[in-house]
N, C-alpha and C positions, 0 to 999 in steps of 0.2 A: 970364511966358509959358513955356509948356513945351514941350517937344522932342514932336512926335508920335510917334516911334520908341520913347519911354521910355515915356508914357502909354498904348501898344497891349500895351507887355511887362507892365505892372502891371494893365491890368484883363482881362490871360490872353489878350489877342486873338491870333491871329499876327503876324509881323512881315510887314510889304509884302516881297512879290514884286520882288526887284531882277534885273533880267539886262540887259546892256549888251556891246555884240558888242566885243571889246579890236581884232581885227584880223579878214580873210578874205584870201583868198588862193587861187590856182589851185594844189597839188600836183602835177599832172599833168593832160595834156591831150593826146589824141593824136585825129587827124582823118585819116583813108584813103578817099579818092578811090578806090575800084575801078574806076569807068567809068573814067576817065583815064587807070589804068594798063593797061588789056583793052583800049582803045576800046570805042567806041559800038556796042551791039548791036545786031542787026537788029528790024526790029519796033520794036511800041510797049512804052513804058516805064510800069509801073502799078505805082509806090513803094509798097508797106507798110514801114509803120516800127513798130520795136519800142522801147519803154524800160524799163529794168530799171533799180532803184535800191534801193542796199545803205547803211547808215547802223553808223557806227561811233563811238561816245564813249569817253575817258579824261577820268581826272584829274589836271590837272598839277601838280606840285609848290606854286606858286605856292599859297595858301589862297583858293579859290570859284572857281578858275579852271578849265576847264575845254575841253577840244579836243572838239569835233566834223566828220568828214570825212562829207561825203555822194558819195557814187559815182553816176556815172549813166553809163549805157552806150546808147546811140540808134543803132541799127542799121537801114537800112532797104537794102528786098532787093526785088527784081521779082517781083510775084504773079503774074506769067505761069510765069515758069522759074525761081524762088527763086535768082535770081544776086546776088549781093552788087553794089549802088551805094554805098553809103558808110557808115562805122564810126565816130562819134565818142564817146568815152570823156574823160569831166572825172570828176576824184579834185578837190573842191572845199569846204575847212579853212575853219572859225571860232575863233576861242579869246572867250570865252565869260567875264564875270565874275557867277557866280551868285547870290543872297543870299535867306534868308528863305525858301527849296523844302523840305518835310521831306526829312529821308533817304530811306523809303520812296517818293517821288513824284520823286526826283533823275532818276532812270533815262528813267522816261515823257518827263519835263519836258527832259531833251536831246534823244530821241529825238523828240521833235514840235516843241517851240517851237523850237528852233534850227536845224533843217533849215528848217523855214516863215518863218523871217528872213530866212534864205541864198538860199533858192529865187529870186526877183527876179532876181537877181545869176546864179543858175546861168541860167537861162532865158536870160539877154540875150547868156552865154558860148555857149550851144549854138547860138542863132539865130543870132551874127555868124560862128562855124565854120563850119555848114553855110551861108549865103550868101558866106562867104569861099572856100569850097570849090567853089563853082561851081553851087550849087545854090540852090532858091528858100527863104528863112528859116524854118526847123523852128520854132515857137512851139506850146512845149512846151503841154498843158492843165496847170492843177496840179493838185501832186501831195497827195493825201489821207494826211499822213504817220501820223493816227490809223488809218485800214485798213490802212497799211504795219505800223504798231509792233503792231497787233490780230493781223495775221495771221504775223509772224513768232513773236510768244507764242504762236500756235495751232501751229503748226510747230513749234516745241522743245517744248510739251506735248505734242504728238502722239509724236516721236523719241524723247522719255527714257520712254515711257509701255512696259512692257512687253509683247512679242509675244505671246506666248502664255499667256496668265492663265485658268485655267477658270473657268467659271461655275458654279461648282456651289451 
């Protein structure tokens, strides 16, 4: 019998796609009550909420190993008078053991599959904040981290691209 790992590298196939989370972990978490520290405004209260999420990888020492932080910042503010109700912020690490990704496709392959693992876990952090905070559980929508990683490549292509170029 033979090894399927060695039979894929001899008739040229790729090797299997290995990823397996080693650990996760909260880096930082902070959560700001504004109604509580103001009191209660007058009037009614009509919460917009905002989410912003920034995605950062390295490579760690270890060989295939690899760190991913996802940031999410959830702010929600009164559409009446844009007054700030509450500010929560999760910095939220994977480490990450990769196997079998070309080089070229490394980057994508943190930048989506690894946040989209994590995400469950961030969602369940941000909803027990904000109902620990005193308010009713934020249950994030998810997040599309392929139009995340699409549109931040459209963004540094746009920035390195030079201003003034003629057209002649």
């Amino acid at each position: 019998m033979s090894d399927d790992n060695s039979t894929a590298g001899q008739n040229g196939a790729q090797p299997a796609v290995r990823l397996q989370i080693l650990t996760q972990y909260i880096r930082d978490l902070s959560f700001e009550n504004a109604v509580a520290q103001r009191g209660m405004p007058s009037g009614e209260i009509q919460p917009e909420i905002s989410v912003q999420v920034s995605l950062d990888a390295r490579k760690r020492p270890t060989e295939n190993q690899y760190e991913v932080i996802s940031k999410f910042r959830v702010q929600s503010s009164n559409a009446a008078d844009k007054t700030p109700i509450f500010l929560c912020e999760l910095d939220y690490g994977g480490i990450f053991h990769v196997e079998g990704v070309p080089e070229d496709q490394m980057h994508p392959f943190l930048m989506i599959e690894c946040p989209r693992m994590m995400f469950p876990y961030v969602r369940r952090i941000i909803s027990d904040m904000t109902r620990d905070g005193g308010f009713p559980p934020f249950n994030m929508d998810p997040v599309d981290f392929v139009a995340l990683y699409r549109g931040e490549l459209a963004r540094r292509m746009q920035s390195e691209r030079p201003a003034d170029v003629p057209l002649s």
